[in-house]
C-alpha positions, 0 to 999 in steps of 0.5 A: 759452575757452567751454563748448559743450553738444552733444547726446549728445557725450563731455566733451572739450577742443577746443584748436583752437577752446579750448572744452570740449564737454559733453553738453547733457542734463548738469544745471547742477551737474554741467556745472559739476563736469565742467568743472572736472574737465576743466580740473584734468586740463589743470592749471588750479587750481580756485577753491573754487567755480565754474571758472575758464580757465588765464588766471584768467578765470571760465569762463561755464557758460551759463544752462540751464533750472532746471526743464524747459519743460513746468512753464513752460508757461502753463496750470502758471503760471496754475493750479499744478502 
């Protein structure tokens, strides 16, 4: 099973292609407190932390920018913010 972040979209489970579908703009932690909410409706027991797939294979978030791209930028880097 895989996480997809799509662009303004409902939180859904898609059985057919077995992916969660959660809103891209979502922050890190709140992607990860979505898919597990949607995983402990499906009856999947959570671990204490991060989210785990019904066949107890940890379910991969994604990497999302910790900070948005405009303080990335080489000009923030090179001079401070």
């Amino acid at each position: 099973m895989s996480v997809v972040f799509v662009p303004s979209a409902r939180p859904a489970f898609d059985a057919d292609a077995r992916t969660i579908e959660i809103p891209e703009a979502l922050p890190l932690i709140d992607a990860v407190t979505l898919v597990r909410a949607i995983l402990t409706e499906l009856v999947v027991t959570q671990p204490e932390f991060g989210a785990r797939c019904w066949c107890g294979e940890v379910v991969e978030i994604g990497v999302l920018p910790l900070f948005p791209q405009q303080r990335a930028s080489e000009q923030v880097v090179k001079h401070g913010a």
